[in-house]
N, CA and C atoms of all chains as a GROMACS GRO file, in nm:
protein
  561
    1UNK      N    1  -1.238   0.974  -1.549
    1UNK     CA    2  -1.108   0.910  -1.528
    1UNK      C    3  -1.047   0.872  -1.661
    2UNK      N    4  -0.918   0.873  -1.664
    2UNK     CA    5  -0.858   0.869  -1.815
    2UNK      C    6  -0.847   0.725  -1.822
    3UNK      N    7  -0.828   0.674  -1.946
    3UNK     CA    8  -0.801   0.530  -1.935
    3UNK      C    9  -0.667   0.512  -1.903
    4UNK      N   10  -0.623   0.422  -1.800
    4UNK     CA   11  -0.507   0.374  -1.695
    4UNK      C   12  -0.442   0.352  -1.865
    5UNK      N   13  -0.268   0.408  -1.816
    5UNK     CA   14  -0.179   0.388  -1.888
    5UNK      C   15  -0.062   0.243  -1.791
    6UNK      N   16  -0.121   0.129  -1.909
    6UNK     CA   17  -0.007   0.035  -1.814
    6UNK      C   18   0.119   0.067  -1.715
    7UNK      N   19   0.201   0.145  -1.808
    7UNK     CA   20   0.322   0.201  -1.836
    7UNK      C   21   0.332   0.289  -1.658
    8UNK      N   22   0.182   0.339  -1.638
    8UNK     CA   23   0.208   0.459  -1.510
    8UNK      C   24   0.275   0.337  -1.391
    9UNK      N   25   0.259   0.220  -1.405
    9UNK     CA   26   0.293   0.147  -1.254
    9UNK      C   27   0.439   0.113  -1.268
   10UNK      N   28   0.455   0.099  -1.418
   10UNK     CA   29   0.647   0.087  -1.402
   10UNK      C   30   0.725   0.180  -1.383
   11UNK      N   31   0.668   0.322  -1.398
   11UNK     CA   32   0.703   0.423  -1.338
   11UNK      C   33   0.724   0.470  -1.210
   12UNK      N   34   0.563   0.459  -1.180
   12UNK     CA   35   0.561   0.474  -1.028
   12UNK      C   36   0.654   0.387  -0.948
   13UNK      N   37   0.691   0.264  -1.017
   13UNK     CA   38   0.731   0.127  -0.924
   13UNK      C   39   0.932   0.206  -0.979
   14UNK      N   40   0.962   0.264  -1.042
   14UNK     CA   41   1.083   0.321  -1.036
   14UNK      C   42   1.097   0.455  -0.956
   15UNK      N   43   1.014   0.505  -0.895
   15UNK     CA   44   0.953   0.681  -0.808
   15UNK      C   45   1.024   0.755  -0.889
   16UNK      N   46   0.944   0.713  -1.019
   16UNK     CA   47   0.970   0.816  -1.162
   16UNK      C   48   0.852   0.897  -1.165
   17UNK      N   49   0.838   0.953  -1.095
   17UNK     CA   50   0.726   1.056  -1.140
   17UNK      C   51   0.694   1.172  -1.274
   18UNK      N   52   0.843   1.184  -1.308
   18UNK     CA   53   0.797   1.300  -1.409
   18UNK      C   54   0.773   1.216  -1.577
   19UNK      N   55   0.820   1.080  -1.544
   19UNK     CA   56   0.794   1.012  -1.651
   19UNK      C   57   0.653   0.952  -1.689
   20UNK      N   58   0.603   0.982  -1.578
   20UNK     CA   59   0.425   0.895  -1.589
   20UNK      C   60   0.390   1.007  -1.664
   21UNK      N   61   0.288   0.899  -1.725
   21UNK     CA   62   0.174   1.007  -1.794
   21UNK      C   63   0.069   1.016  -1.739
   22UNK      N   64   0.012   1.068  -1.671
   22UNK     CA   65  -0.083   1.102  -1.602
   22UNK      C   66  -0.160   1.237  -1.614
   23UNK      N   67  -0.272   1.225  -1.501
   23UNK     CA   68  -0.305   1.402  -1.501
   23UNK      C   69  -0.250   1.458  -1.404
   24UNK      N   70  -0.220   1.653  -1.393
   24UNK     CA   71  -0.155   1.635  -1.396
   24UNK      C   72  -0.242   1.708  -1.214
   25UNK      N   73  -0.387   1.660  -1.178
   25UNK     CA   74  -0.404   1.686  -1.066
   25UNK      C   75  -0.341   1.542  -0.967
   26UNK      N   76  -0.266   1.425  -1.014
   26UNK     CA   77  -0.297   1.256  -0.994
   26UNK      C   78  -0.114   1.330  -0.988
   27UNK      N   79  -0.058   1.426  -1.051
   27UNK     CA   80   0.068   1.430  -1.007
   27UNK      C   81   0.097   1.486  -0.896
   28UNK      N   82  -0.036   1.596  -0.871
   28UNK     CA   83   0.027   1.681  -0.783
   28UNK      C   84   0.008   1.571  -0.670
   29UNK      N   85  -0.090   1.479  -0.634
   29UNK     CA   86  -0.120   1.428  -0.534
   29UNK      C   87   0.005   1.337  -0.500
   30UNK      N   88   0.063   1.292  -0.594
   30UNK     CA   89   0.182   1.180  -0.558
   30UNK      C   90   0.292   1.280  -0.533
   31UNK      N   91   0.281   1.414  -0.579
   31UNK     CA   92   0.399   1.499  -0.475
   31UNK      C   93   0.394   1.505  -0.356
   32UNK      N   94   0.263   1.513  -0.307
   32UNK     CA   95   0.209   1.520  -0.170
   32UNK      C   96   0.231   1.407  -0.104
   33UNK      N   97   0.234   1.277  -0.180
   33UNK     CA   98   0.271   1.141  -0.109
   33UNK      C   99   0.434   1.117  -0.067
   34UNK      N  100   0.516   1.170  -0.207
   34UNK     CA  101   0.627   1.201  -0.167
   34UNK      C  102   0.651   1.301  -0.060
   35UNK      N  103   0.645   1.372  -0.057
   35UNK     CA  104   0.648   1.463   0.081
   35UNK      C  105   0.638   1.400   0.198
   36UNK      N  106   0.495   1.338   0.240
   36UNK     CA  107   0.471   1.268   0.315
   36UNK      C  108   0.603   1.157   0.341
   37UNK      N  109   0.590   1.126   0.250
   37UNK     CA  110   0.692   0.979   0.258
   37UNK      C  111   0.784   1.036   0.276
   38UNK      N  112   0.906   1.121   0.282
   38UNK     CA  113   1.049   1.109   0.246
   38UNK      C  114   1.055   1.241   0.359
   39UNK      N  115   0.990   1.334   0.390
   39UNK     CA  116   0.961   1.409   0.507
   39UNK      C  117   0.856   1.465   0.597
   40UNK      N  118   0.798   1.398   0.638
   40UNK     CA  119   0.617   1.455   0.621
   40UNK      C  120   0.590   1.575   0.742
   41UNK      N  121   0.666   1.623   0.799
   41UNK     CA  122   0.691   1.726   0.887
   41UNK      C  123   0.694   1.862   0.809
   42UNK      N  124   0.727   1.826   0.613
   42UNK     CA  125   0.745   1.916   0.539
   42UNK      C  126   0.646   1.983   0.473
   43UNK      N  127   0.537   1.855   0.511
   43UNK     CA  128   0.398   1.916   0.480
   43UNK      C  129   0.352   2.107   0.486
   44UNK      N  130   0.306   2.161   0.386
   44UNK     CA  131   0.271   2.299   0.453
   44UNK      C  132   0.152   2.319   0.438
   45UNK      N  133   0.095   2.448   0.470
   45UNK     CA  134  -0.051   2.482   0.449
   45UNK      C  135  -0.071   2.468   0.275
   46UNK      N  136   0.037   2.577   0.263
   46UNK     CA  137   0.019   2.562   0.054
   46UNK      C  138   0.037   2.427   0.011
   47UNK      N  139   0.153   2.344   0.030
   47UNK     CA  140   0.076   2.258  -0.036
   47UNK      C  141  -0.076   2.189  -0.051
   48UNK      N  142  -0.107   2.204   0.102
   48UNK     CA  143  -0.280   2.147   0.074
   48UNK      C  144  -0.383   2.250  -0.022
   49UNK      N  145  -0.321   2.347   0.017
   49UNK     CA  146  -0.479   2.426  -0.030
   49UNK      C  147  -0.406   2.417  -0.205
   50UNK      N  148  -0.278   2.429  -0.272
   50UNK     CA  149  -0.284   2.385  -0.386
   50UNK      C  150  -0.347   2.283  -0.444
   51UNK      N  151  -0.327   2.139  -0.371
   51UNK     CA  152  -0.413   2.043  -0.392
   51UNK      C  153  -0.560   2.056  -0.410
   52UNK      N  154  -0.638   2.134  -0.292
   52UNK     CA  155  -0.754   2.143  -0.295
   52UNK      C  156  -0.818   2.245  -0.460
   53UNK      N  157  -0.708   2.335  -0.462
   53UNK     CA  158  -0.730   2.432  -0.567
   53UNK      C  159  -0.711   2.352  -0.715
   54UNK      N  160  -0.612   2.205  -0.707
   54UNK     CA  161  -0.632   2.143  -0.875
   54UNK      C  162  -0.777   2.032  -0.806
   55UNK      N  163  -0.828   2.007  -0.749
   55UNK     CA  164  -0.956   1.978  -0.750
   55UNK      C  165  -0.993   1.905  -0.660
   56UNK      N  166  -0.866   1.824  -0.566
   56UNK     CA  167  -0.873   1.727  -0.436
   56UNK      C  168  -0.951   1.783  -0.298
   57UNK      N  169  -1.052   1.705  -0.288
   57UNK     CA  170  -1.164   1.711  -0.187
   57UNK      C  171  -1.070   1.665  -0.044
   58UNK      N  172  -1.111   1.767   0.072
   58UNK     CA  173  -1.058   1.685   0.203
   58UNK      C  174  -1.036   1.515   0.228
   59UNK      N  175  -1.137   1.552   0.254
   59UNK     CA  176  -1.158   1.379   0.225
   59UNK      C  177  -1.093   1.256   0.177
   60UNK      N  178  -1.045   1.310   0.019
   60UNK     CA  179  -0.961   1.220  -0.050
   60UNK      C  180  -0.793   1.226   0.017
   61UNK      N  181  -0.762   1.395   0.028
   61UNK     CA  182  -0.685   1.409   0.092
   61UNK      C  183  -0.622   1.337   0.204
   62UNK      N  184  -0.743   1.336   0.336
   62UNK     CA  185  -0.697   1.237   0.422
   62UNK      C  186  -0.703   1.073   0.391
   63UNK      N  187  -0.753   1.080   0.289
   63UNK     CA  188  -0.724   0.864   0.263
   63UNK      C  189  -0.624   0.893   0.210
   64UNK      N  190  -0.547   0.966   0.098
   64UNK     CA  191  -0.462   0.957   0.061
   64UNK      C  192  -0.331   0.935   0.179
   65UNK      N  193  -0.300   1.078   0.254
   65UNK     CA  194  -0.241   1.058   0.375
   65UNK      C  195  -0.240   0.907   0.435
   66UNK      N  196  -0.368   0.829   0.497
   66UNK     CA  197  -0.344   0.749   0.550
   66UNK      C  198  -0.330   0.607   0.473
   67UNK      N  199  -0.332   0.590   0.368
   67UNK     CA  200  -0.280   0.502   0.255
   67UNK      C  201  -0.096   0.508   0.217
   68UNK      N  202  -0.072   0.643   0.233
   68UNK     CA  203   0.088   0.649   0.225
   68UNK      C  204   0.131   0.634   0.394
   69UNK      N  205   0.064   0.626   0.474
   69UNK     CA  206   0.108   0.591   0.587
   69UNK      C  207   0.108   0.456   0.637
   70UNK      N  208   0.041   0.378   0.588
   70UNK     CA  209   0.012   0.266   0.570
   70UNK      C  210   0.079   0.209   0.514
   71UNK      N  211   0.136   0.226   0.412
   71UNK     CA  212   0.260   0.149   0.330
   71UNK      C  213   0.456   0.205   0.397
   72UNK      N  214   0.388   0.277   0.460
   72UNK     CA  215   0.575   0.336   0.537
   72UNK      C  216   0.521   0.237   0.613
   73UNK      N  217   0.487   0.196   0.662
   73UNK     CA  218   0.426   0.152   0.799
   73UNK      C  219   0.459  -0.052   0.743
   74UNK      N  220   0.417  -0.081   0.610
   74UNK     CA  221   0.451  -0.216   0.590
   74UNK      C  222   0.574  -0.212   0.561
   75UNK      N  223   0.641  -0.077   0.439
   75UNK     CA  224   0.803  -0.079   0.413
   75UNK      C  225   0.883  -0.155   0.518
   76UNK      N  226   0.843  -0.032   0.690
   76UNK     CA  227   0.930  -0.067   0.722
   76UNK      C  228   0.937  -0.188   0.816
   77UNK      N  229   0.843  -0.250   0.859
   77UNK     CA  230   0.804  -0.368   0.888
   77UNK      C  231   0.867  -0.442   0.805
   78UNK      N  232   0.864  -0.460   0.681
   78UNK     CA  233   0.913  -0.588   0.598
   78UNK      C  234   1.107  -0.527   0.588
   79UNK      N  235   1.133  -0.426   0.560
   79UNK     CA  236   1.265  -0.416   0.579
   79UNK      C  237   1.358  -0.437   0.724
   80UNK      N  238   1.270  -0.440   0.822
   80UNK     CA  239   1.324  -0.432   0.931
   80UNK      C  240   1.352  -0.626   0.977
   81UNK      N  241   1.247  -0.672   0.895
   81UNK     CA  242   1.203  -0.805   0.909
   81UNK      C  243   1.307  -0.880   0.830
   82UNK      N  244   1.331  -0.778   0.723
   82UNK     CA  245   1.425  -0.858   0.620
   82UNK      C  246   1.388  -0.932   0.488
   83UNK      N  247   1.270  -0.892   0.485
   83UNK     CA  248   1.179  -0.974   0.345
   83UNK      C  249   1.257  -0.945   0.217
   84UNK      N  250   1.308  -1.045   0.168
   84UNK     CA  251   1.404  -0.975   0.014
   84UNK      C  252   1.317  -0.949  -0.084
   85UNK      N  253   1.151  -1.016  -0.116
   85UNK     CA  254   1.083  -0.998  -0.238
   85UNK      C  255   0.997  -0.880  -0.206
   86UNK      N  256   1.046  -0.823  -0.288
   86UNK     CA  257   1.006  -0.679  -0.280
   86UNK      C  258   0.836  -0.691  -0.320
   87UNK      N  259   0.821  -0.825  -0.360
   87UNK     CA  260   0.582  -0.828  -0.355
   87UNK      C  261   0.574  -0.875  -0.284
   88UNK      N  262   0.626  -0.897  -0.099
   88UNK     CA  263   0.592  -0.890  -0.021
   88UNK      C  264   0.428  -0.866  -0.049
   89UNK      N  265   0.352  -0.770  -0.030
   89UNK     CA  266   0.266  -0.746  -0.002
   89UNK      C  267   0.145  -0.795  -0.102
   90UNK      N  268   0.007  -0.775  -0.009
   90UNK     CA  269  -0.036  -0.878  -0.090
   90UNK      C  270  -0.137  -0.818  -0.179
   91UNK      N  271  -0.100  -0.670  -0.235
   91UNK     CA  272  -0.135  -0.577  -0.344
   91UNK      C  273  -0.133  -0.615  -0.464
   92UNK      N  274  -0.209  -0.721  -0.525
   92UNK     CA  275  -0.171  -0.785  -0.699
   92UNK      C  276  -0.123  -0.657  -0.784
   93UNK      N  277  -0.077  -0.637  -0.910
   93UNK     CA  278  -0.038  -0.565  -0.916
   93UNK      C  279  -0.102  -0.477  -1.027
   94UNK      N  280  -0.140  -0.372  -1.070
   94UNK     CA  281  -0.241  -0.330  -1.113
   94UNK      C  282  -0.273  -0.404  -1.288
   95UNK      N  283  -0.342  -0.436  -1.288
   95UNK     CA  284  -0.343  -0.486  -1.461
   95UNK      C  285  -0.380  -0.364  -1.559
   96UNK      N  286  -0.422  -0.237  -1.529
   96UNK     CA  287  -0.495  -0.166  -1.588
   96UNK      C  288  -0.668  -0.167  -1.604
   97UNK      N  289  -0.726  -0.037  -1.588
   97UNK     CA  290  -0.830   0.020  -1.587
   97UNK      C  291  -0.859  -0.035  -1.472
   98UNK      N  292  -1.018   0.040  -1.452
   98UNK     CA  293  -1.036   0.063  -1.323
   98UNK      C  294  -1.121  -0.050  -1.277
   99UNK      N  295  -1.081  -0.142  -1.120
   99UNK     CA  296  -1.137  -0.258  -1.101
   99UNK      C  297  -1.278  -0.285  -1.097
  100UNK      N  298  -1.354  -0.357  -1.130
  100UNK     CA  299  -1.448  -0.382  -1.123
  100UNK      C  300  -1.501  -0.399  -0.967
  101UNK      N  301  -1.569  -0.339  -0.930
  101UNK     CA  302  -1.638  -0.374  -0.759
  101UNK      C  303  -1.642  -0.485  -0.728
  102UNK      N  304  -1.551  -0.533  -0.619
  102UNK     CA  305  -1.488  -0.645  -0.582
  102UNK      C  306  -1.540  -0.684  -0.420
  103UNK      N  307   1.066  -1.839   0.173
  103UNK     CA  308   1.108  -1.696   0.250
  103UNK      C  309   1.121  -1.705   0.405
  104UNK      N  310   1.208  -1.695   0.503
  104UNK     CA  311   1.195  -1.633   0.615
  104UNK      C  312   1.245  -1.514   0.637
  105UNK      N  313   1.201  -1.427   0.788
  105UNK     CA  314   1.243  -1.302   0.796
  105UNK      C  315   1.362  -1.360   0.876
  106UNK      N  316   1.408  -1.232   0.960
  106UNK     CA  317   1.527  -1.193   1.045
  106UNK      C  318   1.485  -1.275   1.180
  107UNK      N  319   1.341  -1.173   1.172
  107UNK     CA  320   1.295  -1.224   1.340
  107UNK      C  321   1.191  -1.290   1.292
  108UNK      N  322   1.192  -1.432   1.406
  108UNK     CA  323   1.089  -1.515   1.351
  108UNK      C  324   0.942  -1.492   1.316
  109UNK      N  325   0.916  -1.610   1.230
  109UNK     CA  326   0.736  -1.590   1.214
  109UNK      C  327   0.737  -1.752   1.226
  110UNK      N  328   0.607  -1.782   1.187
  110UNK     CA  329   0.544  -1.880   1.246
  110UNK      C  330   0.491  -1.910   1.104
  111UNK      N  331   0.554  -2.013   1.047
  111UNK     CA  332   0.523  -2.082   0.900
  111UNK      C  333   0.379  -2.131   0.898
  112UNK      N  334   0.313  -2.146   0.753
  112UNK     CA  335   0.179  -2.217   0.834
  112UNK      C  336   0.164  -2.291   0.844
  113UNK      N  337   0.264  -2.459   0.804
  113UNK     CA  338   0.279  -2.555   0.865
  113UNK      C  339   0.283  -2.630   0.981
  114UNK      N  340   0.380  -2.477   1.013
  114UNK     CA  341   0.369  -2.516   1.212
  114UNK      C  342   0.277  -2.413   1.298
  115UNK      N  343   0.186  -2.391   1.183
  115UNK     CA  344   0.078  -2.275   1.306
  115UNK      C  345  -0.008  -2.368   1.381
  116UNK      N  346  -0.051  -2.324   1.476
  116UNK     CA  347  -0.151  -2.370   1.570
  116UNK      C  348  -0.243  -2.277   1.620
  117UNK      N  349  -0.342  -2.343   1.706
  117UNK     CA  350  -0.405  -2.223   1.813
  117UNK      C  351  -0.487  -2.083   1.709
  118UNK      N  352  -0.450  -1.952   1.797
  118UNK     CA  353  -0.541  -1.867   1.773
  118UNK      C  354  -0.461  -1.855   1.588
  119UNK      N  355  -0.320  -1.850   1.615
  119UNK     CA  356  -0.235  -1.804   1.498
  119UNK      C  357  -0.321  -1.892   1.320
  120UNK      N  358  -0.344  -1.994   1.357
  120UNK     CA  359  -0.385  -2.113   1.216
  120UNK      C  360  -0.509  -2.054   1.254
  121UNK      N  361  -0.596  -2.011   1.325
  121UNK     CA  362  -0.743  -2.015   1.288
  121UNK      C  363  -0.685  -1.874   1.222
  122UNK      N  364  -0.592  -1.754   1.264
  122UNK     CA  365  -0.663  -1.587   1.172
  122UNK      C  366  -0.602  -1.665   0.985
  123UNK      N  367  -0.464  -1.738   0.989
  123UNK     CA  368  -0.437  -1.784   0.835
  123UNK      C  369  -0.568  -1.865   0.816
  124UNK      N  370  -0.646  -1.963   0.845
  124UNK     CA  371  -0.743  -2.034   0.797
  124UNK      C  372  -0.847  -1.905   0.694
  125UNK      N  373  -0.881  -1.782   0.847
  125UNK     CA  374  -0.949  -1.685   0.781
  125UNK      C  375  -0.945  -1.655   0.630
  126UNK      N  376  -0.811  -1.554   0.721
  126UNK     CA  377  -0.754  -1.531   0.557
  126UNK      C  378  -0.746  -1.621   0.483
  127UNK      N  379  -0.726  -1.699   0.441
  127UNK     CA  380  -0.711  -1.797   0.309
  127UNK      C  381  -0.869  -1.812   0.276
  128UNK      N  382  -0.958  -1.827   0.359
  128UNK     CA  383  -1.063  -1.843   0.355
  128UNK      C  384  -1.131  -1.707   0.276
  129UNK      N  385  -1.073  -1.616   0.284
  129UNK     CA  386  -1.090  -1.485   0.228
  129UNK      C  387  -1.087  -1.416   0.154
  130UNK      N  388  -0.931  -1.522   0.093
  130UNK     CA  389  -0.870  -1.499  -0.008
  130UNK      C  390  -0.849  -1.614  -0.129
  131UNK      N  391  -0.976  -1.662  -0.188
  131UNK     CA  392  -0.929  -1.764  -0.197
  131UNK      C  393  -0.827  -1.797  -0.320
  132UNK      N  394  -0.814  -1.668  -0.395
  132UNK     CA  395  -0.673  -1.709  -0.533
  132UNK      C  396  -0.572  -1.672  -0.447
  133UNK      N  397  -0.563  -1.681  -0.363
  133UNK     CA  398  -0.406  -1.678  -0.307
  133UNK      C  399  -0.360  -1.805  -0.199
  134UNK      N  400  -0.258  -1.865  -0.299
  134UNK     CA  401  -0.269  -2.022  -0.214
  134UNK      C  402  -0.152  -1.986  -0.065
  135UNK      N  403  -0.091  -1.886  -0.055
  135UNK     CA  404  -0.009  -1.847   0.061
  135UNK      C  405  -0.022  -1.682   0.102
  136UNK      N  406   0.018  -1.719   0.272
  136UNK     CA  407   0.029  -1.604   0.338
  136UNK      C  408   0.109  -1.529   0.317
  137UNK      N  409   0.071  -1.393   0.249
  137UNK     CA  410   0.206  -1.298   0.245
  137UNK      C  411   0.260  -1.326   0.340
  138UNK      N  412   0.464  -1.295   0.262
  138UNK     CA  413   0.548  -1.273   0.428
  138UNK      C  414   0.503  -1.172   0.547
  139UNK      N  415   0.454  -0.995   0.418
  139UNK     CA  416   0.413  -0.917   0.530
  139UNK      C  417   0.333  -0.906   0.587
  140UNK      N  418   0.250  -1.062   0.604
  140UNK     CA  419   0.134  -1.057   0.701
  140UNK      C  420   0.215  -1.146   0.805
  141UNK      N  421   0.271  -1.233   0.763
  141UNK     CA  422   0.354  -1.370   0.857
  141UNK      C  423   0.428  -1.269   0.960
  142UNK      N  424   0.436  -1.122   0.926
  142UNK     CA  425   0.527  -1.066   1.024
  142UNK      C  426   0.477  -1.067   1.160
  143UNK      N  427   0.354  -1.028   1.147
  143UNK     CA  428   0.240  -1.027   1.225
  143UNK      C  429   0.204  -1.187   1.324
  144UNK      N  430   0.264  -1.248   1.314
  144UNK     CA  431   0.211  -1.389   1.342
  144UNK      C  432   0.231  -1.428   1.477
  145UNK      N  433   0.324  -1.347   1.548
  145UNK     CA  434   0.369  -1.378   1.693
  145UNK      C  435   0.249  -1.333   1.781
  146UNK      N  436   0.185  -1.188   1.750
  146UNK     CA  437   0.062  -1.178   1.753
  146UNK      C  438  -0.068  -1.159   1.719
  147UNK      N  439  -0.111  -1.275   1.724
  147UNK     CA  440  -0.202  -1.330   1.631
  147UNK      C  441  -0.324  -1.205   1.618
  148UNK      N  442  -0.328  -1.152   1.766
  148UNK     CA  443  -0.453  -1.022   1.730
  148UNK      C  444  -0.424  -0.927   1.611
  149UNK      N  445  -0.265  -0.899   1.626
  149UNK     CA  446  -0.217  -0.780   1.573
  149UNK      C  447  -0.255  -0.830   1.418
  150UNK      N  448  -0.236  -0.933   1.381
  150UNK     CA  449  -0.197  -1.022   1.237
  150UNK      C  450  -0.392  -0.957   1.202
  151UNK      N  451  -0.467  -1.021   1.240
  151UNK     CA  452  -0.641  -0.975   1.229
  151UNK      C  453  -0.646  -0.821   1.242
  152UNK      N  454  -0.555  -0.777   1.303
  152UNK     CA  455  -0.609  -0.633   1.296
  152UNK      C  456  -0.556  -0.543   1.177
  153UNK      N  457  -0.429  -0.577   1.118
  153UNK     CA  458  -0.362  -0.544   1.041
  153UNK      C  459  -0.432  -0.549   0.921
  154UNK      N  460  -0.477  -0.666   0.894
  154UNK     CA  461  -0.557  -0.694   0.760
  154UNK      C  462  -0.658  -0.664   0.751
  155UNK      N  463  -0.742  -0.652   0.872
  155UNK     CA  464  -0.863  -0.563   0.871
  155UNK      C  465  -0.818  -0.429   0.846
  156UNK      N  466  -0.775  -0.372   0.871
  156UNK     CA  467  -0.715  -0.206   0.910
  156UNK      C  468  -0.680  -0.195   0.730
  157UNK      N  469  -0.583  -0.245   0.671
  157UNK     CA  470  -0.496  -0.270   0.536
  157UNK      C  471  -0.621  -0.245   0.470
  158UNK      N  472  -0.692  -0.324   0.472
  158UNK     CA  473  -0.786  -0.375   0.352
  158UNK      C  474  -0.916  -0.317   0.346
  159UNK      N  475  -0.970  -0.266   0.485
  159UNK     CA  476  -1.029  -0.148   0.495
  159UNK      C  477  -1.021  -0.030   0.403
  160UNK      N  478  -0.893   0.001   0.422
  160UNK     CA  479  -0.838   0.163   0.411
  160UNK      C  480  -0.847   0.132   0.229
  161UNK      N  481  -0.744   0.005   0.156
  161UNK     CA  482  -0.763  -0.020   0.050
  161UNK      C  483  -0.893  -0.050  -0.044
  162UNK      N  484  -0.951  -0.166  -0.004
  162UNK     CA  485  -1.049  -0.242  -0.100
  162UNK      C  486  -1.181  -0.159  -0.053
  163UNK      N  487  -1.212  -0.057   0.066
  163UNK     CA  488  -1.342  -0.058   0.062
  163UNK      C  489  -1.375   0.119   0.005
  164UNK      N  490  -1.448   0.101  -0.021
  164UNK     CA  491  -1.551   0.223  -0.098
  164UNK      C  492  -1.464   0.348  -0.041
  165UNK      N  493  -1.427   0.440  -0.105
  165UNK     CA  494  -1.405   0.546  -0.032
  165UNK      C  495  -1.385   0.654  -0.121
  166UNK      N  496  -1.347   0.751  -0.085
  166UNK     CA  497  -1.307   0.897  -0.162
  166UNK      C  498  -1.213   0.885  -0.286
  167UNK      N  499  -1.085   0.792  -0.243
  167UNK     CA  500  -1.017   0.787  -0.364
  167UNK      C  501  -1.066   0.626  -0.450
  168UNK      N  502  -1.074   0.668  -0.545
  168UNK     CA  503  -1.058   0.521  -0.634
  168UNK      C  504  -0.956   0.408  -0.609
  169UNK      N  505  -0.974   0.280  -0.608
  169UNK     CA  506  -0.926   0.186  -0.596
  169UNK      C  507  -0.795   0.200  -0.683
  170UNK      N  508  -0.739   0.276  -0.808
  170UNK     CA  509  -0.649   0.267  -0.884
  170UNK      C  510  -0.532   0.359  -0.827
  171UNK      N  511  -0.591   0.508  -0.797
  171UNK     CA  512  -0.540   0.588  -0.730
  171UNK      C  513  -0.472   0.530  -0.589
  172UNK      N  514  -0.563   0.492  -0.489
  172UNK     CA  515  -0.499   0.362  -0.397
  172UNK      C  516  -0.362   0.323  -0.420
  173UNK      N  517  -0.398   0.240  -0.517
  173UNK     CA  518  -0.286   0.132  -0.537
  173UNK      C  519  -0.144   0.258  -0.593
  174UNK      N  520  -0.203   0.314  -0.651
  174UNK     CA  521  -0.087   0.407  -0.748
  174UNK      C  522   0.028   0.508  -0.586
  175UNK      N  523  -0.040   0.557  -0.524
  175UNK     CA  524  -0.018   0.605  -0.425
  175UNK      C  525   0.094   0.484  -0.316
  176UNK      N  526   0.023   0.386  -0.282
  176UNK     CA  527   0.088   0.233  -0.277
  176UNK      C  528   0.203   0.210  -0.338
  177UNK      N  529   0.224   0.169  -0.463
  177UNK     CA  530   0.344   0.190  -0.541
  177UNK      C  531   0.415   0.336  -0.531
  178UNK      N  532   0.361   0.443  -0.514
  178UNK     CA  533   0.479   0.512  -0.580
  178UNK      C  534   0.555   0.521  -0.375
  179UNK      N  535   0.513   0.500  -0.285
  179UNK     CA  536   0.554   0.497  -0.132
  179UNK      C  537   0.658   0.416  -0.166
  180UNK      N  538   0.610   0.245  -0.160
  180UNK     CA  539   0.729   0.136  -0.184
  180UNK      C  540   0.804   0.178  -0.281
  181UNK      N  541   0.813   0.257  -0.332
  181UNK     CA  542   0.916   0.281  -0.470
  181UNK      C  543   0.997   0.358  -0.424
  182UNK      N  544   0.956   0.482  -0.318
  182UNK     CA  545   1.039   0.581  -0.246
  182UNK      C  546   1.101   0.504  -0.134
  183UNK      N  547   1.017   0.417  -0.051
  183UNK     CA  548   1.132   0.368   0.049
  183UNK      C  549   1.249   0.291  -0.004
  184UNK      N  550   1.256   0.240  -0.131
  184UNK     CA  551   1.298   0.141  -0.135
  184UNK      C  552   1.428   0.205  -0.208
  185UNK      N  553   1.410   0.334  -0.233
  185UNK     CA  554   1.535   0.461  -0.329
  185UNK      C  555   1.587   0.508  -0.245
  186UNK      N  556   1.728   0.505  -0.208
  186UNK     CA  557   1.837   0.553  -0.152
  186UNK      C  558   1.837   0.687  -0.204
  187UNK      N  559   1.810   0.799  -0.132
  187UNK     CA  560   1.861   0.969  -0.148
  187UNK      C  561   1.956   1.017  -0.041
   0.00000   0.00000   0.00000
């Protein structure tokens, strides 16, 4: 794992993707989240088996899936609800590198 | 903070609703308040326990993707709902 670039969450937190620095198998996967998120009916066979082909195991695949489903799922709960603070949720927010087993 | 449609503050919780916040707080203990987007949950109190079980499951426990990846995936969703296209 590369060492976490602070910088990737102010990105991500703008759905700047081409600005993160990342790798660039951690990009393809947040295309796949976008997809999911913004049409997920758009899903195709190629995109998965591309995924699987930069190195993503089934497995991860489906947590991934149900982690971006999970957050459409609070979006729209809290927008529908009307919550104005967008840290609603109770996700601290990443400090960098990878957490210690909690 | 309140929402649109009510929740149940934890001042005025009672019953099953104050024992799942007791939990949680009990659970959580650097966090001196209930997220709003759990308070959404509060009318039913099962749903409110199942939610956070279900959430925190899928997040905090051991699994295929890393805890960073998680969260990153997490952010970049709320970042898309929240962008007008």
């Amino acid at each position: 794992m590369q060492e976490p670039d602070p910088s990737v969450h102010d990105h991500l937190s703008r759905a700047d993707l081409d600005g993160a620095p990342f790798p660039e198998a951690e990009r393809a996967l947040l295309r796949f989240v976008e997809t999911i998120t913004r049409h997920a009916y758009r899903v195709t066979d190629e995109q998965v088996e591309s995924l699987r082909q930069v190195g993503w195991a089934d497995e991860q695949l489906a947590e991934c899936v149900y982690i971006a489903a999970l957050f459409a799922f609070f979006n729209r709960v809290a927008d529908a609800f009307g919550l104005a603070d967008p840290n609603y949720f109770a996700s601290p927010p990443p400090r960098g590198g990878e957490p210690s087993g909690e | 903070m309140m929402a649109r449609i009510r929740w149940i503050p934890e001042d005025e919780a009672g019953g099953e609703i104050a024992d799942a916040y007791s939990a949680w707080k009990a659970a959580n203990p650097g966090r001196p308040k209930i997220p709003g987007i759990l308070k959404c949950f509060s009318l039913r109190p099962d749903f409110f326990r199942d939610v956070v079980g279900f959430s925190e499951r899928l997040q905090f426990s051991e699994g295929h993707l890393t805890r960073r990846q998680k969260e990153m995936i997490a952010t970049y969703v709320s970042a898309l709902n929240q962008c007008p296209y």
